[in-house]
C-alpha positions in Angstrom: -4.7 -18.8 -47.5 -1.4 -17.7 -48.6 -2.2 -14.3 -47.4 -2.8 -15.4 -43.9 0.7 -17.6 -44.6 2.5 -14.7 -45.6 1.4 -12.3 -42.5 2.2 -15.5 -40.0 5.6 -15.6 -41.8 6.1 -11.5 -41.4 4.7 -11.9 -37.5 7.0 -14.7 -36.9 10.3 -12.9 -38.3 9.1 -9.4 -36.4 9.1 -11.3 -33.2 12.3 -13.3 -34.0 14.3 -9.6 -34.9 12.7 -8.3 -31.5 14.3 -11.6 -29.9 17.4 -11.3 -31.6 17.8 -7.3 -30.6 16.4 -7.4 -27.3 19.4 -10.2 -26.4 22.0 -8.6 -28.0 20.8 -5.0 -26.5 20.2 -5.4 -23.1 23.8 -6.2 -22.1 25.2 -2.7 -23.8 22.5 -0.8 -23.3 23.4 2.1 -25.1 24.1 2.0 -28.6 24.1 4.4 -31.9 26.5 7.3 -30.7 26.7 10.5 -33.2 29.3 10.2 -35.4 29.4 14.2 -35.8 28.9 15.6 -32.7 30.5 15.4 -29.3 29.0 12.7 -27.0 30.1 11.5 -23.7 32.0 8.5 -23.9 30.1 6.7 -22.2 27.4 5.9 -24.7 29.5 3.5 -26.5 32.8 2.6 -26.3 33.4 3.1 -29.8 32.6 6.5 -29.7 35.0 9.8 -30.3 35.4 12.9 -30.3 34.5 14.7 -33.6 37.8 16.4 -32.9 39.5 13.4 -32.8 40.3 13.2 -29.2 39.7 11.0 -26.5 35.9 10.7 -24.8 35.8 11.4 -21.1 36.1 8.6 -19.0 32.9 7.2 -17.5 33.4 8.0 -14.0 33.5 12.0 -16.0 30.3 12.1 -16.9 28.1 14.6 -15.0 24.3 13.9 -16.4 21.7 16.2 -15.8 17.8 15.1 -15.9 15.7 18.4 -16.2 12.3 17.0 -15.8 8.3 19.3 -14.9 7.0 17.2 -12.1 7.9 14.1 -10.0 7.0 10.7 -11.5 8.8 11.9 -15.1 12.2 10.9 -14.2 10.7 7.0 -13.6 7.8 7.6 -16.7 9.6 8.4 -19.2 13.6 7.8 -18.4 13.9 4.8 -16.4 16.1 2.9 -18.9 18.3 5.6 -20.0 19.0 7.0 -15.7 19.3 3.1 -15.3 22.0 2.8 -17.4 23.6 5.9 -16.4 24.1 4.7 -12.9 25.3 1.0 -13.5 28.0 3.0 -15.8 28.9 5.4 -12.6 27.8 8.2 -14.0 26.8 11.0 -11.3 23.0 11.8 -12.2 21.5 14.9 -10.9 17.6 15.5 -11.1 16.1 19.1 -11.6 12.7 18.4 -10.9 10.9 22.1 -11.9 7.7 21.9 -10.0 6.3 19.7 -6.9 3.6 18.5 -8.9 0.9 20.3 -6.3 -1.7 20.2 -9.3 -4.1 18.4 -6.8 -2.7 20.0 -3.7 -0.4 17.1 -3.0 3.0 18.8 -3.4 4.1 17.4 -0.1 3.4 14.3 -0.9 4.5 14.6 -4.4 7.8 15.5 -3.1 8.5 12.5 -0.7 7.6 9.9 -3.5 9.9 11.5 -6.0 12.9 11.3 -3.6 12.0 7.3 -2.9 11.8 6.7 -6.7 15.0 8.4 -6.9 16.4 6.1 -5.0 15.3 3.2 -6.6 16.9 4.5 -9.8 19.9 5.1 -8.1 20.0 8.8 -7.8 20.8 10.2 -4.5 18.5 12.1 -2.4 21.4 15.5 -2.7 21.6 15.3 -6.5 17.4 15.9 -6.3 16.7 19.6 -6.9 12.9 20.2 -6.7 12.1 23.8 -7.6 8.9 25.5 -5.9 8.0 28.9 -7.9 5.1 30.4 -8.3 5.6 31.3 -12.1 6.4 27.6 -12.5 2.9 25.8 -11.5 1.8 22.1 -12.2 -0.9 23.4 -14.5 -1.1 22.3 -18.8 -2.9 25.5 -19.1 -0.7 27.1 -17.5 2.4 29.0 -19.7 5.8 28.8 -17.9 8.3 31.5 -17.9 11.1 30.4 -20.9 13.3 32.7 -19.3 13.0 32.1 -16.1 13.4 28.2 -17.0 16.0 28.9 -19.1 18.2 30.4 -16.0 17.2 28.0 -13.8 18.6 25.6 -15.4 21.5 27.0 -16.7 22.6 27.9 -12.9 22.1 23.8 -12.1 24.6 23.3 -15.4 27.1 25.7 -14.3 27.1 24.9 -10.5 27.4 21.0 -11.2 29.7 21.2 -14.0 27.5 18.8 -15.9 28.7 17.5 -19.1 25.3 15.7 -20.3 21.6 16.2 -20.3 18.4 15.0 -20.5 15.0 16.1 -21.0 12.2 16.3 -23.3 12.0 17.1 -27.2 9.5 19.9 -28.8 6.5 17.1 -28.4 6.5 16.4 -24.9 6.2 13.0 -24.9 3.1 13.1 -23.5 2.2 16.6 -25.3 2.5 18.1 -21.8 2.9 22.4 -22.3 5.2 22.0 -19.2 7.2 19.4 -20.6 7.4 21.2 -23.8 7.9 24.9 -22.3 11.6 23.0 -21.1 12.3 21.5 -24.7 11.7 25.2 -25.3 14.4 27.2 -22.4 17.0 24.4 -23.6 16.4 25.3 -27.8 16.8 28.9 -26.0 20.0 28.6 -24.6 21.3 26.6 -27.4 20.6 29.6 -29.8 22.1 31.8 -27.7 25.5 29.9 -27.2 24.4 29.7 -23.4 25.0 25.6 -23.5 28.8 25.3 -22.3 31.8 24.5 -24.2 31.7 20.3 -23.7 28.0 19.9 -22.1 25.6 17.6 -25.0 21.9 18.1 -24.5 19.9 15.2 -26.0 15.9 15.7 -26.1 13.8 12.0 -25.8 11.7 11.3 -28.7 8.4 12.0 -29.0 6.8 8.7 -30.6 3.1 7.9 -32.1 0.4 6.6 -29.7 0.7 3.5 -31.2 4.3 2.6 -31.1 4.3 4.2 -27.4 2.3 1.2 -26.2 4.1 -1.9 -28.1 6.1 -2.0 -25.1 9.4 -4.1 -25.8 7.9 -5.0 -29.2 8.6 -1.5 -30.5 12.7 -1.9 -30.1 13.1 -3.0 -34.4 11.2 -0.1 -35.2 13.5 2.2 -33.0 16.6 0.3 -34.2 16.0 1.2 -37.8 15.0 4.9 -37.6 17.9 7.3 -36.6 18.6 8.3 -33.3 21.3 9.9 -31.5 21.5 8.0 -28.5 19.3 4.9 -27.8 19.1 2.5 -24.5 17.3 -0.2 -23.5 17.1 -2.0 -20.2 16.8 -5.8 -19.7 14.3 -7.6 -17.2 16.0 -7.0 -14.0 16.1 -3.3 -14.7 12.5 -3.4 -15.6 11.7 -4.7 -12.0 13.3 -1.6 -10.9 11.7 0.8 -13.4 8.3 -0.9 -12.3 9.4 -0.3 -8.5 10.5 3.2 -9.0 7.0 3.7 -10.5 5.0 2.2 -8.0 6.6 4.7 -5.5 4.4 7.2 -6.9 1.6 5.9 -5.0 -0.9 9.6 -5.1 -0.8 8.6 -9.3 -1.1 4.9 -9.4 -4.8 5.4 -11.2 -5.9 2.3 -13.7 -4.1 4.1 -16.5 -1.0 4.2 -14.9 -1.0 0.8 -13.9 -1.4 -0.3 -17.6 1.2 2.3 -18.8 3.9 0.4 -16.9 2.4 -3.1 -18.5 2.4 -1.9 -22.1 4.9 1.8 -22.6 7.6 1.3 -24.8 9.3 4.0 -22.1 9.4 1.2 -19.5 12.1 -0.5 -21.9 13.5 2.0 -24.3 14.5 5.2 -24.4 15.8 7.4 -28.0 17.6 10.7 -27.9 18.2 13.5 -30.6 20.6 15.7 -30.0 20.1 19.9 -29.5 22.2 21.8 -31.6 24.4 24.4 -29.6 25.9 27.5 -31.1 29.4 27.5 -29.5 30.5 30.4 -28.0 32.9 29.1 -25.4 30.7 29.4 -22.5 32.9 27.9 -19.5 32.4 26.4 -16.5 34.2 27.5 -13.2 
């Protein structure tokens, strides 16, 4: 008996800390900046510049999402390209295959432009890449160097100050999705990242805290993380919508993954460690 007391007591306070987080999150948004390295300012407004000067301004940022196929950008970083539009940020997709696993690249294409727009992200800052080398295949092993350029052109061109994509685990354990983790640990290593521009990689998480949905946020306040967002229940609707656009993948599974993913609410970022050699941008 006071076993089963003592786990009702435990239950009780996990879902009162979720409460208690969730309301005092979902206004911000964005919370645990680094302390050491350089972030855009607008992940908190406590943040600076590790050389003590001033973050940009939030109308400065330039965020780049560097995604493998279309539904990724609404999957797996709906709260965090949320977040960046409401704080005017300028988002810019590079999306590096049509997703024509099934022959439906066409199709593929149009749904990822109308869920684009649901997030907020114009249909001229969408930059889908059709290659050859570069095919919507998990068997398939993408060129690191031709990714690697790729998206170092998009950086340069836009003059983007931020990015976003995946970590070494994929998320989903995706090789595509890893094969990007792996161009952007490239160009890091090589001092290729310029002089200003943060790249933070989204946590890979365990099966089982990927599907707690909003009842995984303590568990991701606690454990370190350079950059963490979560969206309230309006942007949810959104998320959900931006989803649904995707209307050649809306299988059963999909369906449940918007109910129950811990994506759909929060998203946590490492940073990539860059080895500075003063690349510019012109």
């Amino acid at each position: 008996m006071l076993v089963l007391v003592c786990v009702a007591f435990c239950c009780l306070g996990y879902f009162i800390s979720v409460k208690f987080l969730y309301s005092r999150l979902k206004r911000s948004g964005v919370f645990r900046p680094l302390r050491s390295d350089r972030v855009p300012g607008f992940l908190s407004a406590s943040s600076q510049s590790s050389e003590g000067g001033n973050p940009p301004a939030v109308d400065a940022v330039r965020a780049l999402l560097v995604t493998a196929h279309p539904d990724d950008e609404c999957m797996f970083f709906a709260p965090s390209v949320l977040k960046l539009v409401e704080s005017n940020a300028s988002v810019h997709l590079l999306c590096l295959s049509s997703g024509n696993f099934y022959n439906q690249g066409a199709q593929r294409r149009q749904e990822l432009l109308d869920s684009c727009a649901v997030l907020g992200i114009p249909a001229n800052q969408v930059t889908i890449i059709e290659n050859k080398e570069l095919p919507d295949d998990p068997k398939a092993k993408w060129s690191i160097a031709l990714i690697s350029s790729l998206i170092f052109k998009h950086i340069r061109t836009h003059s983007i100050n931020l990015v976003l994509t995946f970590d070494e685990g994929g998320v989903s354990g995706h090789a595509n999705h890893i094969a990007i983790y792996k161009a952007f640990r490239h160009l890091a290593s090589v001092g290729r990242i310029p002089e200003g521009c943060c790249v933070l990689t989204l946590h890979t998480i365990s099966i089982l805290r990927k599907y707690l949905s909003i009842l995984e946020l303590p568990i991701s306040w606690l454990l370190p993380s350079s950059f963490c967002c979560v969206i309230g229940r309006e942007e949810y609707k959104r998320a959900k919508e931006a989803m649904l656009r995707h209307r050649s993948q809306l299988l059963w599974f999909r369906r449940l993954y918007i109910l129950f993913s811990r994506y759909m609410f929060i998203n946590t970022f490492r940073a990539v460690a860059v080895e500075t050699k003063h690349v510019k941008i012109y």
